[in-house]
MDTraj code that builds the backbone (N, CA, C; nanometers):
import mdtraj as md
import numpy as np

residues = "UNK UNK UNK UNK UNK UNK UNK UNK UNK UNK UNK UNK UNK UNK UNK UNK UNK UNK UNK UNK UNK UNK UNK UNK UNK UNK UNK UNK UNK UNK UNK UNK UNK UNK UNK UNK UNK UNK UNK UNK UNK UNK UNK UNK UNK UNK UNK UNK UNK UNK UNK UNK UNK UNK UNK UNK UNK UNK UNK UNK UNK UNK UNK UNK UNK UNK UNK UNK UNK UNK UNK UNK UNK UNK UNK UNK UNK UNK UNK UNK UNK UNK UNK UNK UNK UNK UNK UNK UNK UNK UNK UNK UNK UNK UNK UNK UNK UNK UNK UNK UNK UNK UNK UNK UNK UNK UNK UNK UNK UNK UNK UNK UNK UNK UNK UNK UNK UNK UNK UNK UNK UNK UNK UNK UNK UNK UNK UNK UNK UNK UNK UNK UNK UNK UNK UNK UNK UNK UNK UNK UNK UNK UNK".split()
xyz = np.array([
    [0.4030, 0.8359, 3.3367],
    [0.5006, 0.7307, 3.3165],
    [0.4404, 0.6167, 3.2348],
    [0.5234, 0.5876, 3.1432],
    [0.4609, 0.4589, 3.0734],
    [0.3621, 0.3222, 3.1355],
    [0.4704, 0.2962, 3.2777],
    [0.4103, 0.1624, 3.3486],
    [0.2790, 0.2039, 3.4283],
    [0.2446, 0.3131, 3.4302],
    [0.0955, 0.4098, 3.4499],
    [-0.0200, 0.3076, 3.4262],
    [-0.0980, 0.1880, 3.4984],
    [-0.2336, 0.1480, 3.4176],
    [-0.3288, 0.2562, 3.3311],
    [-0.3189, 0.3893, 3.4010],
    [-0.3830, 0.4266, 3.2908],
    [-0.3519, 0.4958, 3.1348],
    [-0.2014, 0.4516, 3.1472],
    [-0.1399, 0.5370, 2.9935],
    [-0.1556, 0.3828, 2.8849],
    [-0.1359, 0.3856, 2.7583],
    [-0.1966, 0.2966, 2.6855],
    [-0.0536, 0.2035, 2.6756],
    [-0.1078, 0.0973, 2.6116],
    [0.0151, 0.0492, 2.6519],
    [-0.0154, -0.0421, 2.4565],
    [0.0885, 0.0035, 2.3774],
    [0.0686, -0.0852, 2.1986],
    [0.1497, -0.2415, 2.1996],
    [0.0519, -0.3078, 2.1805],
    [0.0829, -0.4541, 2.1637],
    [0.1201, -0.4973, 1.9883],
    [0.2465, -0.5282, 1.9750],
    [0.2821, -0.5273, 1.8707],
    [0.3660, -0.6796, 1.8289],
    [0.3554, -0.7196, 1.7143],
    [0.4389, -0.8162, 1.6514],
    [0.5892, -0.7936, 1.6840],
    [0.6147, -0.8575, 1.7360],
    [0.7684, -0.8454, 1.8142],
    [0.8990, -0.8865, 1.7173],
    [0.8836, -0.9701, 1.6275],
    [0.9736, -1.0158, 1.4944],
    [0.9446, -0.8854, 1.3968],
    [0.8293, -0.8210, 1.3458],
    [0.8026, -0.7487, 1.2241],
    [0.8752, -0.6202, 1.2405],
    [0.9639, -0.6305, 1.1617],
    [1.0068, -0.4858, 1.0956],
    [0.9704, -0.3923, 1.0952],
    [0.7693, -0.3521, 1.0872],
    [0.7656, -0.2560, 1.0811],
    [0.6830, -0.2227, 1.1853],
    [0.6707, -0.3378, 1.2580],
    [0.5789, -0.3081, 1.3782],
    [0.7146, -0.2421, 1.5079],
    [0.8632, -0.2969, 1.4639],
    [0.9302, -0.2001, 1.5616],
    [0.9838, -0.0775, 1.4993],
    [0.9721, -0.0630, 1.3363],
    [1.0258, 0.1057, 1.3060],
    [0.8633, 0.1651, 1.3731],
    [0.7597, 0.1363, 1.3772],
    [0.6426, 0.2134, 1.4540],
    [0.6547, 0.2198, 1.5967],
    [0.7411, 0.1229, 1.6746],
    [0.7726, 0.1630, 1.8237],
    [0.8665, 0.2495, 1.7588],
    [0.9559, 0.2758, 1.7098],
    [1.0810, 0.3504, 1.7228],
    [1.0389, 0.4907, 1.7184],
    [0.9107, 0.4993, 1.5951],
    [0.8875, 0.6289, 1.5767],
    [0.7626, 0.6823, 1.6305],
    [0.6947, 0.5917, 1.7542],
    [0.6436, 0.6529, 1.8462],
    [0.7424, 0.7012, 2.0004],
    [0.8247, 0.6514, 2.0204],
    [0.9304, 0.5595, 2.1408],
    [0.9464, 0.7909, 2.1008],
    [1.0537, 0.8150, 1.9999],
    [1.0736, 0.9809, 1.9394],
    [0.9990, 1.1081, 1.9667],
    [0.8371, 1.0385, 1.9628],
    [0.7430, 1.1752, 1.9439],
    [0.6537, 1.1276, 2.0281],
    [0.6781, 1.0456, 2.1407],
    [0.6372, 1.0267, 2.2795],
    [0.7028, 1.1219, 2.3667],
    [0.6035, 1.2212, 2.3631],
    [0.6856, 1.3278, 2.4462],
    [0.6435, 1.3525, 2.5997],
    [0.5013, 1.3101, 2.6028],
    [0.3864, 1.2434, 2.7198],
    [0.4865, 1.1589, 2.8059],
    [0.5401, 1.0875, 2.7058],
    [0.6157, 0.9257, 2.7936],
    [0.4905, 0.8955, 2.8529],
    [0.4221, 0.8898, 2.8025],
    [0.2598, 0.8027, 2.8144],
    [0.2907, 0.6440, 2.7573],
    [0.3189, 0.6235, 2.6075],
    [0.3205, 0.5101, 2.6381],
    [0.4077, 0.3820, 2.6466],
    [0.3571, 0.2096, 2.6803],
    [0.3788, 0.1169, 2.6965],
    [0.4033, 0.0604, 2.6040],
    [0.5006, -0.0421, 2.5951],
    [0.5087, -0.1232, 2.4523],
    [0.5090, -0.2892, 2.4745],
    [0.4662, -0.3684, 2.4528],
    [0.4967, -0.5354, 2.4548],
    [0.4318, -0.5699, 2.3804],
    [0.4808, -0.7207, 2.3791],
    [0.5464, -0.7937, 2.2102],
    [0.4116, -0.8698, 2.2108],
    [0.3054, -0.8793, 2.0953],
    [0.2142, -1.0244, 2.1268],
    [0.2962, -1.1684, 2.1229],
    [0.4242, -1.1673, 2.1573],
    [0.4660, -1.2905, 2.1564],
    [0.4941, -1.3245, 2.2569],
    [0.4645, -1.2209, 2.3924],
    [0.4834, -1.2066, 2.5369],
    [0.3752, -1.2494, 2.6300],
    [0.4368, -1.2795, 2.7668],
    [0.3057, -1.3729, 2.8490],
    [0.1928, -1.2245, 2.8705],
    [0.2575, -1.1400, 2.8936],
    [0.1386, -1.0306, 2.9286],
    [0.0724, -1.0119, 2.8232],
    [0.1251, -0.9814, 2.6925],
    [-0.0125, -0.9915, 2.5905],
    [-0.0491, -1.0873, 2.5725],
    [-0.0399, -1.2263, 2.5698],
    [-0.1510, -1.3453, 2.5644],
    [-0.2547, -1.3212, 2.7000],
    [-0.1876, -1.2474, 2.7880],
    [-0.2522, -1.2898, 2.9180],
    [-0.3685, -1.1461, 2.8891],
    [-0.3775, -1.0377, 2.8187],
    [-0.4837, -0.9275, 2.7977],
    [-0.5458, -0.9581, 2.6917],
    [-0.4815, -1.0383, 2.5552],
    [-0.5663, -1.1026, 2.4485],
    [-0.6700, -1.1684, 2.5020],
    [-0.6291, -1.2699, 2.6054],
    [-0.7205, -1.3906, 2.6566],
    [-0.8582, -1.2841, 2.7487],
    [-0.8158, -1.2491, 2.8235],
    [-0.9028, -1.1555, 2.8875],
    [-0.9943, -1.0954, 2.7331],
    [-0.9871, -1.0449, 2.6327],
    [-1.1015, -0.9790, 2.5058],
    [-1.1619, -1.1366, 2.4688],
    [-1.0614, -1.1881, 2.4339],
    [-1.1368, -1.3469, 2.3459],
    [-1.1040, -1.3065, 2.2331],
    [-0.9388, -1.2896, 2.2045],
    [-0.8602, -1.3250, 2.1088],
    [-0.7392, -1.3744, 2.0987],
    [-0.7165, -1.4803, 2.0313],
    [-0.6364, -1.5333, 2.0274],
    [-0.4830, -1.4842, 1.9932],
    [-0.4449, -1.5431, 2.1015],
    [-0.2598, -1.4656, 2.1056],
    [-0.1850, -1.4853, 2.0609],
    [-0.2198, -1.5990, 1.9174],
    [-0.1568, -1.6774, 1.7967],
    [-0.1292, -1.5778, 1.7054],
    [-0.2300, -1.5046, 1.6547],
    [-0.2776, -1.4211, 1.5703],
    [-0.1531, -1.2585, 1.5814],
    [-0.0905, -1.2633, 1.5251],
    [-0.0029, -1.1787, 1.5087],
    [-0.0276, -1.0753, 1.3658],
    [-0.1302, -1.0878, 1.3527],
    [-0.1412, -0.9699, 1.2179],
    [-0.1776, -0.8509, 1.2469],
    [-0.1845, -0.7971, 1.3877],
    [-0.2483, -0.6584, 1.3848],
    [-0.1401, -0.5763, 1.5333],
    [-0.1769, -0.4821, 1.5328],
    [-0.1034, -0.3780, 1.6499],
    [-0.2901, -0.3806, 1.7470],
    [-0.1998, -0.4298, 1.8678],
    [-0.3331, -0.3472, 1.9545],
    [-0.3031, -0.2488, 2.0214],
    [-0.4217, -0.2058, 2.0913],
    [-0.3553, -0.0881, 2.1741],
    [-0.4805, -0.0667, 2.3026],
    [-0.3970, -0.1030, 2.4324],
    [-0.5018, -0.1417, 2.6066],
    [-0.4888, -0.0012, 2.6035],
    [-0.6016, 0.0256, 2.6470],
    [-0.6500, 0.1496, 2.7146],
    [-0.6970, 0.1174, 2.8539],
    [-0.6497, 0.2050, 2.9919],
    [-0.6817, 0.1689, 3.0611],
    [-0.6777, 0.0132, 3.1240],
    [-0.5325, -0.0006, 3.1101],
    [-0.5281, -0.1618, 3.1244],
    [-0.5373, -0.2418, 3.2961],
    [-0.5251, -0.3181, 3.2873],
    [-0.5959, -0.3679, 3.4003],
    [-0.7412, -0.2729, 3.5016],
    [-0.7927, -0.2078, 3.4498],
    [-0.8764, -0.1034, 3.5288],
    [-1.0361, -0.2028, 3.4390],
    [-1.1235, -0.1808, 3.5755],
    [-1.2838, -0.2078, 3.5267],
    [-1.3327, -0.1810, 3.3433],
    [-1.2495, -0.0666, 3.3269],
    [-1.3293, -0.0181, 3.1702],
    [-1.1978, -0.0548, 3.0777],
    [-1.1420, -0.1792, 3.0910],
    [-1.0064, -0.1749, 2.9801],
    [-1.0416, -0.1743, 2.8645],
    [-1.0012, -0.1348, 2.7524],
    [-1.0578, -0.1498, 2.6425],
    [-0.9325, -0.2040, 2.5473],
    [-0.9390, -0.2887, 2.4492],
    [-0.8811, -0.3048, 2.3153],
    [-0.9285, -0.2275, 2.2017],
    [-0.7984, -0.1740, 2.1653],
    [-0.8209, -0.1069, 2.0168],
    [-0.7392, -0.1991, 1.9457],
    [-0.8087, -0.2178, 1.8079],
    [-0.6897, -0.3074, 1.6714],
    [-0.6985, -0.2242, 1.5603],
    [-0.5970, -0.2308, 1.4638],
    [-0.5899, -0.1972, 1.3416],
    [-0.5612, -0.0783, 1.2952],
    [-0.6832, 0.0077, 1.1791],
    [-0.6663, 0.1119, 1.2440],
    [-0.6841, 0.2041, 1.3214],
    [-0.7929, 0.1258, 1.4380],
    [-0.8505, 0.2405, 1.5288],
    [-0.6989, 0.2946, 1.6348],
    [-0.6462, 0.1548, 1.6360],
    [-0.4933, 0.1169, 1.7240],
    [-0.3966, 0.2270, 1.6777],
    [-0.4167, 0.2664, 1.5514],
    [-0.2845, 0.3233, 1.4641],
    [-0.3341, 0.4491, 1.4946],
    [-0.4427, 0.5148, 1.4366],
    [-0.5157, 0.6393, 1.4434],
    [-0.4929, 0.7005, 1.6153],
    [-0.5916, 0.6029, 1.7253],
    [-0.5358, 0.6129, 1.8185],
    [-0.4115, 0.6711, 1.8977],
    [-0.2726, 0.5717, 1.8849],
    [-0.1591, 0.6412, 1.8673],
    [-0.0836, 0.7629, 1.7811],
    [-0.1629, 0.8093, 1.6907],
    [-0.0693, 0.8967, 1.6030],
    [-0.1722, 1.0549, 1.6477],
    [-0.2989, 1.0382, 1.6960],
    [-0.3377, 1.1711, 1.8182],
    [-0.2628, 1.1869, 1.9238],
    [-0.2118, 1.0851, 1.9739],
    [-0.1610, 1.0966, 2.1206],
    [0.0052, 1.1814, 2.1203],
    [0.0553, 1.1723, 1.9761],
    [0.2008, 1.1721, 1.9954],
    [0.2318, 1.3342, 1.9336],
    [0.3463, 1.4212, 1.9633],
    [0.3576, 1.5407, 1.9512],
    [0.4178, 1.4826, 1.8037],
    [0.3443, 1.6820, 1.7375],
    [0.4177, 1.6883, 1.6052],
    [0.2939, 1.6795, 1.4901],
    [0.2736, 1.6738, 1.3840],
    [0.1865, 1.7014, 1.2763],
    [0.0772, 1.5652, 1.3100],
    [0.0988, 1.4830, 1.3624],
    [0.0680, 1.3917, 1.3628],
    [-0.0963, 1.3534, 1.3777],
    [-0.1094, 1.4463, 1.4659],
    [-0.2724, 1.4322, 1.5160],
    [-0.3358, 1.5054, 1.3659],
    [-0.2839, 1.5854, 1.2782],
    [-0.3321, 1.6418, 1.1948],
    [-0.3514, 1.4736, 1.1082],
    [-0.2637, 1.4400, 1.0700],
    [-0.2869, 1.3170, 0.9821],
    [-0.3487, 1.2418, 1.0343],
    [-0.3887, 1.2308, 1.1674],
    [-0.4700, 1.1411, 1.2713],
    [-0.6112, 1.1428, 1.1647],
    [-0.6107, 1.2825, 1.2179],
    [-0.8011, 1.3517, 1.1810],
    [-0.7973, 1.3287, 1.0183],
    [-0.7228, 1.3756, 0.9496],
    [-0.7238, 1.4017, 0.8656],
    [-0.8035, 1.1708, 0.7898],
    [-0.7215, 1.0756, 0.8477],
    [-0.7833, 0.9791, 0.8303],
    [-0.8752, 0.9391, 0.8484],
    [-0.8824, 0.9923, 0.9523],
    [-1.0261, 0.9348, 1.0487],
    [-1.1238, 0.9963, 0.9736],
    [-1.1390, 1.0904, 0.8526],
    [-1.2761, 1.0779, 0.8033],
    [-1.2743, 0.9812, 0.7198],
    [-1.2182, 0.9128, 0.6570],
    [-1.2193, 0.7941, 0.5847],
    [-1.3289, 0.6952, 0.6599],
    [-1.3710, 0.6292, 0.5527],
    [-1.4430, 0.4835, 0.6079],
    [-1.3556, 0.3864, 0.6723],
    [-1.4436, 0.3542, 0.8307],
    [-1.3459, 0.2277, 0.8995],
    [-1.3054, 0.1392, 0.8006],
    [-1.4106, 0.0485, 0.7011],
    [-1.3572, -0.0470, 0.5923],
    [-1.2617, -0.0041, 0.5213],
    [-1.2478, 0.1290, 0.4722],
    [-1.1364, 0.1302, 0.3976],
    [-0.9879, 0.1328, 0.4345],
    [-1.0055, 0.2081, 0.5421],
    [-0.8748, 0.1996, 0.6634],
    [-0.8469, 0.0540, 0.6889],
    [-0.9158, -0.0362, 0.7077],
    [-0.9161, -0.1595, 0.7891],
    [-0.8255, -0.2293, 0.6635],
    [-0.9033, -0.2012, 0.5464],
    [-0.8462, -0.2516, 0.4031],
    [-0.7136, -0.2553, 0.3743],
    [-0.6870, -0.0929, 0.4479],
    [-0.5054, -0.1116, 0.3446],
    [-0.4458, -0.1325, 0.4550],
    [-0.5001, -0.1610, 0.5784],
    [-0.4301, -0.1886, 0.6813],
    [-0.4029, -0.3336, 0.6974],
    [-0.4677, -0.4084, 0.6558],
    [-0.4713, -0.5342, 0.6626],
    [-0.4003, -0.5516, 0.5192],
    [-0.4080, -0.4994, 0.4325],
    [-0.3335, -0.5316, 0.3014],
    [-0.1279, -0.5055, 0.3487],
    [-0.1148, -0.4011, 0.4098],
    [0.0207, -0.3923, 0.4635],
    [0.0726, -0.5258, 0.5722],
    [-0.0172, -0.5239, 0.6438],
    [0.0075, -0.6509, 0.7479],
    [-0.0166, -0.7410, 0.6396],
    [-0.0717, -0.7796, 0.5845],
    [-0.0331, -0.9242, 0.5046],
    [0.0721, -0.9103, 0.4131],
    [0.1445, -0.8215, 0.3480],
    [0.2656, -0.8219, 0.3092],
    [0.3934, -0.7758, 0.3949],
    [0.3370, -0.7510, 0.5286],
    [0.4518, -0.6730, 0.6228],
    [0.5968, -0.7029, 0.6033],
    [0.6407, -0.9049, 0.6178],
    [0.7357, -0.9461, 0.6525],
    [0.8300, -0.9327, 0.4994],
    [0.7400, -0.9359, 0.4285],
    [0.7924, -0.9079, 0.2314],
    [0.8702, -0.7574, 0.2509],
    [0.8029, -0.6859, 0.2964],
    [0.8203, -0.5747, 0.2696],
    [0.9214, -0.4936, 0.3295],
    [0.9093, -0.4956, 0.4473],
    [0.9999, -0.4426, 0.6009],
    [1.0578, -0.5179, 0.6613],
    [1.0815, -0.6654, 0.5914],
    [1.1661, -0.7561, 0.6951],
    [1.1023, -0.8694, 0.8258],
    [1.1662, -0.9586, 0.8603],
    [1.1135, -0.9907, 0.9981],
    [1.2515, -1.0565, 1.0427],
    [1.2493, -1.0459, 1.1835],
    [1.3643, -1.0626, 1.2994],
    [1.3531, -1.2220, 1.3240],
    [1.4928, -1.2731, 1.3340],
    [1.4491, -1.4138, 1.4194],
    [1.4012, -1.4342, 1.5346],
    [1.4098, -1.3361, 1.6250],
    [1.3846, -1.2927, 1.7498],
    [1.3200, -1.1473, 1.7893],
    [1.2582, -1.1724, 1.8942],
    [1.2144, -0.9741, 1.9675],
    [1.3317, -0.9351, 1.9593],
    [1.3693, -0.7894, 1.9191],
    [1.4807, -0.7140, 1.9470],
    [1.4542, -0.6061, 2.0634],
    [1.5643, -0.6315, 2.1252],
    [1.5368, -0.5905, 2.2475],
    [1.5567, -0.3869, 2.2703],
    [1.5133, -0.3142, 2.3136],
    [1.5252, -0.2202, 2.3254],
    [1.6584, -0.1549, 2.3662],
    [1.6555, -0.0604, 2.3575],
    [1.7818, 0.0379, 2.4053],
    [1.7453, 0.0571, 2.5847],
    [1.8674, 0.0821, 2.5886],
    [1.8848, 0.0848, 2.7403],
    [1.8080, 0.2125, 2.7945],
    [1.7793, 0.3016, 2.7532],
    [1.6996, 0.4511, 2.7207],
    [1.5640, 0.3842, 2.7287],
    [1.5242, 0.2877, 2.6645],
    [1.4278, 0.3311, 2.6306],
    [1.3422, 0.1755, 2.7023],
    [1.4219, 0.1203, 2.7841],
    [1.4069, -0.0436, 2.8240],
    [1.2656, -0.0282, 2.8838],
    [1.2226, 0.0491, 3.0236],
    [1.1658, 0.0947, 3.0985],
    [0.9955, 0.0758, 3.0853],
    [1.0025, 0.1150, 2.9132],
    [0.8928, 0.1387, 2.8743],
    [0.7944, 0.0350, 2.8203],
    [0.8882, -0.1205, 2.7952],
    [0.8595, -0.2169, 2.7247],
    [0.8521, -0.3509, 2.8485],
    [0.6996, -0.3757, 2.8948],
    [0.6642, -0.4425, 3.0081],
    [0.7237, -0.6042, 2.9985],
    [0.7336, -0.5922, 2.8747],
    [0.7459, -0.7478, 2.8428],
    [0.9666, -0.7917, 2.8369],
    [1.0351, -0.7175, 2.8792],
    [1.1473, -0.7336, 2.8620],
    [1.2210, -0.7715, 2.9936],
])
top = md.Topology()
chain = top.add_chain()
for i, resn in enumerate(residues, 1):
    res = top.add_residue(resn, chain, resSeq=i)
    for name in ("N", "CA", "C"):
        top.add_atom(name, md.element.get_by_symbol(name[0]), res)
traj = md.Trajectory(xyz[None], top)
């Protein structure tokens, strides 16, 4: 079940466009229903940011708790966060997982951070979190 501490739970820009077509099109090929979703504009992700010693201002990246609230929690960002999620989810996906992951972290980090700094240009941004489907409410801690 998603609300599982130990299934992962992706902390995402809650206004960005493309940080919710990436819930949408994990939310699809979540077939586990492993994972969690909330907004970094939410008290629970300031409240797991604060716990690493990052600031919950900072909205340019997707994280992703592993093992959250448990002794060994871990934060993933960027693209370890992205790579991360796209093994976990059914469908070709883990192939394109691996298939990145031999790339250099810097270079991944590069066009990853080059998309997040044009995100809101590109894909839009919301005046508000948009709130989930009634299907799919369950899964999103922060709603």
């Amino acid at each position: 079940m998603a609300n599982n501490p130990a299934n992962p739970i992706i902390l995402y820009d809650g206004v960005c466009g493309l940080c919710n077509r990436f819930n949408q099109f994990v939310l699809k090929r979540d077939l586990g229903d492993r994972f969690g979703f909330a907004s970094l504009q939410s008290d629970f992700a300031a409240k797991v940011l604060h716990r690493h010693g990052i600031n919950p201002r900072d909205l340019d990246t997707v994280y992703l708790v592993l093992d959250y609230a448990q002794p060994g929690e871990r934060l993933l960002a960027r693209s370890d966060a992205a790579l991360s999620v796209l093994q976990e989810i059914a469908g070709l996906w883990r192939v394109v997982a691996a298939v990145l992951s031999l790339m250099p972290k810097w270079l991944l980090d590069w066009g990853y951070n080059l998309i997040a700094r044009h995100r809101y240009r590109i894909f839009g941004k919301f005046e508000t979190c948009p709130l989930p489907d009634e299907k799919s409410r369950r899964k999103f801690l922060d709603v």
